[in-house]
C-alpha positions in Angstrom: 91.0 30.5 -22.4 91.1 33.4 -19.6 90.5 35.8 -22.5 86.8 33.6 -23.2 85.8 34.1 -19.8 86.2 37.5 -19.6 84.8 38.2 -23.1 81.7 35.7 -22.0 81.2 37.8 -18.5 81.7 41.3 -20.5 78.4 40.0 -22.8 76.5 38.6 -20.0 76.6 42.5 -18.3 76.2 44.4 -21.0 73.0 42.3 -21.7 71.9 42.5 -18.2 72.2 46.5 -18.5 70.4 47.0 -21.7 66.9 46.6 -20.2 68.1 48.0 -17.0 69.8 51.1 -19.1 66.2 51.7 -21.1 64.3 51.1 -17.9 66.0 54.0 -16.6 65.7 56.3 -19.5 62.1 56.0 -19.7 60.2 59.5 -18.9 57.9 57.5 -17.0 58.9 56.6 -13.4 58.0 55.0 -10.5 58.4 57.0 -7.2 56.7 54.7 -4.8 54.3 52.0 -4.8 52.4 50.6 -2.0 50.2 47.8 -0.5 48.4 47.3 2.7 45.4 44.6 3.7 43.2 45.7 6.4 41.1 42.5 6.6 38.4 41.7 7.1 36.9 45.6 5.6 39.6 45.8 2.2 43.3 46.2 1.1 45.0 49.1 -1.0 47.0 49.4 -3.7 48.8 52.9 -3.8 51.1 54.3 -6.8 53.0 57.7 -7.5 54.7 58.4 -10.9 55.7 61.2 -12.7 56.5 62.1 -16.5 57.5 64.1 -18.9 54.1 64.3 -20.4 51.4 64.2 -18.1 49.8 60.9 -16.9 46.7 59.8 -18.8 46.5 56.0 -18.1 46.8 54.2 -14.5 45.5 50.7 -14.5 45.6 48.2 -12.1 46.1 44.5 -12.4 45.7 42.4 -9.9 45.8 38.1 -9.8 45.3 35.4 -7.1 47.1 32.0 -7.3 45.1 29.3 -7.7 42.3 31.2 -10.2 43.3 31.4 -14.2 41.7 35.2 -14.8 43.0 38.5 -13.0 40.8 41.6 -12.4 41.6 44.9 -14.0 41.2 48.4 -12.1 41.2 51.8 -13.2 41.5 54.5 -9.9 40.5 58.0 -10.7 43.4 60.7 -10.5 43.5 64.4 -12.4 46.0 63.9 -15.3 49.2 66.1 -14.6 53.2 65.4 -15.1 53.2 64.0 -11.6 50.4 61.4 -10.4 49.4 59.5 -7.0 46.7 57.4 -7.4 44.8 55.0 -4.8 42.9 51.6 -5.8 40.9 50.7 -2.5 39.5 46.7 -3.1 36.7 46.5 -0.9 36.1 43.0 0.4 32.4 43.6 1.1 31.6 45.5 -2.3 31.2 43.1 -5.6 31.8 46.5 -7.7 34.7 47.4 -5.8 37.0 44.0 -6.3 35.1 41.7 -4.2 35.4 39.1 -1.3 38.8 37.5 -0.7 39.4 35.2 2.2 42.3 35.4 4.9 45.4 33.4 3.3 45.1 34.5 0.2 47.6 35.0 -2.2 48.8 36.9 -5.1 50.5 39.3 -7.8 49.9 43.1 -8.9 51.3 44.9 -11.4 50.6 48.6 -12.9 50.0 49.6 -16.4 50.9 53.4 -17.4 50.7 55.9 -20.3 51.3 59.3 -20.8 49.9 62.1 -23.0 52.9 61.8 -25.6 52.2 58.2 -26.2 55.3 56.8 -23.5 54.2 53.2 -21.9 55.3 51.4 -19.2 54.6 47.8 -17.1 55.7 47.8 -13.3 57.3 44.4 -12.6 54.8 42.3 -10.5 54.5 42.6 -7.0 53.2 40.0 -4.5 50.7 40.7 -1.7 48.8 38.6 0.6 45.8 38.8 2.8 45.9 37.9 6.3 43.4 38.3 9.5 45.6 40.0 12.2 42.3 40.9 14.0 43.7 37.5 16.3 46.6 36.2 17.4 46.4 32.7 15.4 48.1 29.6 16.9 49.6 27.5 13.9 50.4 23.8 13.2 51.7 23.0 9.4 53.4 20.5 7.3 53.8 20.9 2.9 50.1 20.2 2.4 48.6 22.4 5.4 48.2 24.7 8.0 45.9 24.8 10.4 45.5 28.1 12.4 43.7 28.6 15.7 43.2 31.5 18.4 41.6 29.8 21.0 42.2 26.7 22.5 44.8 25.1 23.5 48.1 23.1 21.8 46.3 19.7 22.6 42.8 21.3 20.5 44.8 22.3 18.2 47.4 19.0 17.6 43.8 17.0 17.5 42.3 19.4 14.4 45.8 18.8 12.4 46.1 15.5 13.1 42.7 14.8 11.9 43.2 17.0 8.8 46.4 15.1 7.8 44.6 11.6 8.5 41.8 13.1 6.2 44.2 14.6 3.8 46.1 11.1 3.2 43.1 8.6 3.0 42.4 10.5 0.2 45.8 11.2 -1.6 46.9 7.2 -0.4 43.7 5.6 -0.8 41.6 7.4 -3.6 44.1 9.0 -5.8 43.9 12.4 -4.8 46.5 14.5 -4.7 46.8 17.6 -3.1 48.8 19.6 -5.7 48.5 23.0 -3.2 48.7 23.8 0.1 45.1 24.0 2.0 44.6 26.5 5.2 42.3 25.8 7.4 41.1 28.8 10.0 39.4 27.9 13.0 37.6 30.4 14.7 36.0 30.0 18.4 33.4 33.2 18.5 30.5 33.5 16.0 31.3 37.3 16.1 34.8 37.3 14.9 33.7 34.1 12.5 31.1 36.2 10.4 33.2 39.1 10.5 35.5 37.5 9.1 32.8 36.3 6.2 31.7 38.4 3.4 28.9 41.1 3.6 24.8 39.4 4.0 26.4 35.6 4.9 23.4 33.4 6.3 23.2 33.6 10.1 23.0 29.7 10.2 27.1 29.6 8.7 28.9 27.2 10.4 31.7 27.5 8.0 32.8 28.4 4.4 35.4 26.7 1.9 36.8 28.7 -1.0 39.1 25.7 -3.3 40.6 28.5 -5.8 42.4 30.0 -2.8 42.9 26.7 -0.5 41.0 28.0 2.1 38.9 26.4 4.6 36.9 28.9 7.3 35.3 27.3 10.4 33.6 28.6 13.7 33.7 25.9 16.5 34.6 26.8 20.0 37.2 24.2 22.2 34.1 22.6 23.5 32.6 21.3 20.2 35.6 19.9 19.5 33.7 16.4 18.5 31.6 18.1 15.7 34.8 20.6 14.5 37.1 17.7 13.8 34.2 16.5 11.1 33.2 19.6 9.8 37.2 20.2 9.3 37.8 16.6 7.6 34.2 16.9 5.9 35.4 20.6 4.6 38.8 18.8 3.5 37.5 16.5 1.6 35.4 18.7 -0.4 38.2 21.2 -1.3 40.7 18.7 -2.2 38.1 17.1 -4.1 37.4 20.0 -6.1 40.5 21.3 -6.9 41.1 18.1 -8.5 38.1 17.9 -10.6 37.5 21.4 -12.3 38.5 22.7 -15.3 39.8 26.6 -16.2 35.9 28.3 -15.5 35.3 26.2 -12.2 35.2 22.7 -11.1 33.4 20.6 -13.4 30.9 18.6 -12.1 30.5 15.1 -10.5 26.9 13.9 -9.1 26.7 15.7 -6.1 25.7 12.6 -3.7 29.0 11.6 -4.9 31.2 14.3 -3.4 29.2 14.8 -0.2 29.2 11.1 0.2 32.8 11.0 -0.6 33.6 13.9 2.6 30.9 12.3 5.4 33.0 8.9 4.6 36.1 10.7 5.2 34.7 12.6 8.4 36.5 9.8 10.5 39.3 7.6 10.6 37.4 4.3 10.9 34.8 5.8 7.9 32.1 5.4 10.5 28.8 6.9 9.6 27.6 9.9 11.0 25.0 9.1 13.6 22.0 11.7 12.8 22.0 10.5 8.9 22.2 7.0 9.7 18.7 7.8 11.8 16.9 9.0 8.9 18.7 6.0 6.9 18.1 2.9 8.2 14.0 3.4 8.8 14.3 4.5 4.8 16.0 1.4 3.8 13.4 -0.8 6.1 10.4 1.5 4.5 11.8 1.0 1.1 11.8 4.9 1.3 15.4 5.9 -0.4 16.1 8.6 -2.6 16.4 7.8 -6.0 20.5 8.7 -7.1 19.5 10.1 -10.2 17.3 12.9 -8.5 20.4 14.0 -6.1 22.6 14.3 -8.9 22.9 17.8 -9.0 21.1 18.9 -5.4 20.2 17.6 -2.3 16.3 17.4 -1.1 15.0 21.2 0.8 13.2 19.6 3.1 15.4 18.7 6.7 14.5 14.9 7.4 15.0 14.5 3.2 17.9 16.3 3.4 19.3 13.9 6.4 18.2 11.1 4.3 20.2 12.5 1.6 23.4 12.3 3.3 23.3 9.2 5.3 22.3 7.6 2.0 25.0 9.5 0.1 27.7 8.0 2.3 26.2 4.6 2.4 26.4 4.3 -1.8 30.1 5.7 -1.5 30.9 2.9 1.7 30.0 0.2 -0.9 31.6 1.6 -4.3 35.0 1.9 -2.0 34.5 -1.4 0.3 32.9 -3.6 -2.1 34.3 -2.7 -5.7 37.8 -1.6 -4.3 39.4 2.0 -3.7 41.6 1.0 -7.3 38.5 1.6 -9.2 37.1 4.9 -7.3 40.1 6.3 -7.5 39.9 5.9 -11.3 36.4 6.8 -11.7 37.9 10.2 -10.3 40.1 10.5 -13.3 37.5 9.9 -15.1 35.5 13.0 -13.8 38.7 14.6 -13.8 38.7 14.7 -18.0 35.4 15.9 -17.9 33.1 12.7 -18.3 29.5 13.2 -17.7 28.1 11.5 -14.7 26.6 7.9 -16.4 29.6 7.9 -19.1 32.2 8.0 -16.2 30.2 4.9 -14.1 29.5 2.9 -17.1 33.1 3.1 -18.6 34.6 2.0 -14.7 31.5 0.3 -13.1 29.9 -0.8 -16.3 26.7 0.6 -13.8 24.7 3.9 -15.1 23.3 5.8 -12.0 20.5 3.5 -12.1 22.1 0.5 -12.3 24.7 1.2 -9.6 21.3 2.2 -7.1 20.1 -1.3 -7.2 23.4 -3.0 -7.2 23.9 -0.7 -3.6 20.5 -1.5 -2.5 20.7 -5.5 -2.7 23.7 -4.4 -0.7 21.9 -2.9 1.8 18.9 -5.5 2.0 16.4 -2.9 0.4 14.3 -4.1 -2.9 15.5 -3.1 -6.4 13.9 0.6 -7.8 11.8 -0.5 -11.1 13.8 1.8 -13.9 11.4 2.5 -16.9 14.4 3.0 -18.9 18.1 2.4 -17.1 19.4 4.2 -19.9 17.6 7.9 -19.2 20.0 10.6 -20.3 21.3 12.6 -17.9 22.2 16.0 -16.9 25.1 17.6 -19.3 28.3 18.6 -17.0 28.7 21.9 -15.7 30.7 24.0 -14.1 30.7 24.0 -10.2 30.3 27.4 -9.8 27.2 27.0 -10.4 26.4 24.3 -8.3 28.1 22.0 -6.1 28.7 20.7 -3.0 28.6 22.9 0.2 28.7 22.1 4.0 25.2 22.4 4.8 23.3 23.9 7.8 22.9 21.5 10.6 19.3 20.1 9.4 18.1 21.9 6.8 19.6 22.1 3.2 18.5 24.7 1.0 18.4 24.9 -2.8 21.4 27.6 -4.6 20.5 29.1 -7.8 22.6 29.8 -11.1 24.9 32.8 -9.7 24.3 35.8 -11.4 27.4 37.4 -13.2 29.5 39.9 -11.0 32.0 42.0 -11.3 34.2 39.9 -9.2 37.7 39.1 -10.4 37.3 35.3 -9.7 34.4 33.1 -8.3 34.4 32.3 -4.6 33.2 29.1 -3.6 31.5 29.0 -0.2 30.7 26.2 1.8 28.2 26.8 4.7 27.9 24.5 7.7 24.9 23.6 9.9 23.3 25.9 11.5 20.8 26.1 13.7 18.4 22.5 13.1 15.3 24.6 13.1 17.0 27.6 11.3 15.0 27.5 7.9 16.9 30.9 5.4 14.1 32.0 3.5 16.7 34.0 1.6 18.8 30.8 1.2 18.2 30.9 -2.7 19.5 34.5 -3.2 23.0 33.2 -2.3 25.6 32.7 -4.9 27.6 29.9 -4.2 30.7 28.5 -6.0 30.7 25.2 -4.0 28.1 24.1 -1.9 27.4 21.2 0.5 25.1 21.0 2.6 26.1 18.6 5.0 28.1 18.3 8.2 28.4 21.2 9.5 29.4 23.6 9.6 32.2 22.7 7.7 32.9 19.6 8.3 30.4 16.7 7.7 29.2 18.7 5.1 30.5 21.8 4.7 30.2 23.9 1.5 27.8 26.2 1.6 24.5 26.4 2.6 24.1 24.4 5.5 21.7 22.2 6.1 22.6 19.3 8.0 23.9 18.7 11.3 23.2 19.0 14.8 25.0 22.1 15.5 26.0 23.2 19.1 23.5 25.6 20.4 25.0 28.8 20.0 26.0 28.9 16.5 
């Protein structure tokens, strides 16, 4: 019996040498390999090797948890036996790697050849990005982490409490789980916020979400605590949301009054409506002057009062799908969305309500007449992915329209999620944007956060 045990332990070694043995007598090593992340300007990935033959091929790989595609590099270097090559990822250059948010994760790994033909893979290598420009302050349990630099504990306890009491009416009472962590950065200067944004973001930014990575970005001092602990749950909700629903090109999508109307219900813990859109809601409802659904299925209205109309109406159709028909059921029309369903298949097959249907059920709710419908049955709008549009934060009064993102030489799509800016702040430039995830409500982040803002009363300075 001793004799087995040795013999077993003698093959278990020599297996565990072969690869290291081969590894070793490869021509092609490895002297040194490097990485360092100066956020918010880039991060570096550095490599030296030598050969018996000299170096022809270098090329770098690098991933990010949480997105399905990596992003492959090629640094320039003058082949000879012995190489030291540099790959510097600009996080303000599209054609240089592209914009990755603080708290960002991932893997790297090296590719080499040399001139007689002699291959070899480095192992992969984790790296992360952080911000050390501040000294962050941070609260955290398995589902998230909030970090702060100003403030203090007491504004910071407040902002995680109201995450994690965002965080579980949606995992307890909707269905949705949180399979990843989120992080949540809140920053108290405007300065340090944008430059801590990518390259050309809109002045009126209140805040940005990016769901591949789990990241939420929001600018609200101590003093606007109020409007931050929104624009943080409104954010949430968004993010969680969409890393749910989305499939292995993006998030697929849902009607977008849905999912901002899902995140201003969730701004509170008593669900109670925001008080700006319920001002341009309730004189709609008694002009008979709503929003059809169907025409905010894939964008919210341009113009401000619309676009506070949009909202406030938004979250009143989600306070009656929840209260009325039950949380059971919206939690399964989620699923629903979550397999891909186009927006009438999923309501008909839980609600037995098409768009149309469900907006008159809502308004004999709400005491408003029934919309005549031509034709309840009107086809709508094939799915697509989010990247292309959904649901972003929104500038404090004024939501703005986001066209198809052109192609870019990004290794992933980042998802932004603007917040209110200034109410009379009108971005003529708002449709040059490319935005993965957009919202346009609360916030800056919060009552609607995603990306170009549109919405809220924002404090003053931002």
């Amino acid at each position: 019996m001793r004799l087995r045990v040795i013999l077993a332990w003698f093959v278990i070694v020599l297996l565990l040498l072969v690869p290291t043995r081969a590894a070793a007598q490869s021509p092609i090593v490895v002297t040194s390999q490097t990485f360092q992340a100066q956020f918010p300007r880039s991060m570096q990935f550095a490599i030296q090797v030598e050969s018996s033959a000299p170096i022809q091929t270098l090329r770098l790989t690098v991933w990010q948890d949480g997105v399905a595609l990596g992003s492959r590099h090629t640094p320039k270097f003058a082949p000879e036996r012995k190489v030291r090559a540099v790959f510097e990822w600009s996080f303000q250059a599209f054609g240089e790697g592209g914009y990755l948010p603080p708290g960002t994760r991932g893997e790297y790994t090296w590719h080499i050849q040399d001139a007689a033909g002699n291959s070899y893979d480095t192992p992969r290598r984790a790296y992360g990005v952080e911000d050390n420009t501040q000294k962050w302050n941070v609260l955290s349990n398995d589902d998230l982490t909030v970090r702060w630099h100003a403030g203090n504990a007491a504004f910071g306890q407040a902002i995680f409490d109201r995450a994690v009491a965002a965080h579980e009416f949606l995992e307890h009472e909707v269905g949705i789980d949180s399979a990843d962590p989120l992080e949540i950065f809140i920053y108290a200067d405007k300065q340090e916020f944008f430059d801590a944004l990518p390259a050309f973001s809109a002045e009126w930014t209140g805040g940005r979400m990016f769901p591949e990575y789990g990241v939420i970005m929001i600018n609200f001092a101590p003093s606007q605590l109020e409007w931050g602990l929104r624009a943080t749950s409104h954010e949430l909700s968004h993010a969680i949301l969409h890393a749910k629903i989305r499939g292995t090109i993006g998030q697929l999508s849902i009607p977008h009054w849905l999912d901002e109307g899902l995140a201003v219900y969730n701004e509170t813990d008593d669900h109670a409506p925001d008080e700006q859109f319920e001002e341009a809601f309730q004189p709609a409802v008694r002009r008979n002057a709503l929003i059809p659904l169907r025409s905010m299925q894939l964008q919210f209205p341009n113009a401000s009062e619309q676009a506070q109309l949009a909202y406030g109406q938004s979250y009143s159709v989600v306070k009656y799908m929840i209260q009325e028909h039950g949380k059971d059921k919206f939690a399964k029309l989620l699923n629903v969305y979550e397999r891909g369903a186009a927006p009438d298949d999923a309501l008909l097959e839980v609600y037995g309500m098409n768009q149309d249907q469900l907006e008159n059920a809502w308004r004999r709710n709400v005491g408003a007449p029934e919309r005549r419908v031509a034709n309840s049955e009107l086809p709508t709008v094939p799915i697509r992915p989010t990247y292309d549009i959904s649901s972003p934060f929104g500038s404090t009064t004024i939501p703005t329209t986001v066209s198809t993102p052109e192609p870019t030489r990004e290794p992933t799509m980042v998802s932004l999620s603007a917040t209110p800016g200034p109410a009379n702040a009108i971005p003529s430039q708002a449709q040059e944007l490319a935005i993965s995830s957009l919202c346009l409500g609360v916030i800056g982040l919060s009552g609607v956060v995603t990306l170009v803002g549109l919405k809220r009363r924002h404090p003053p300075r931002f």
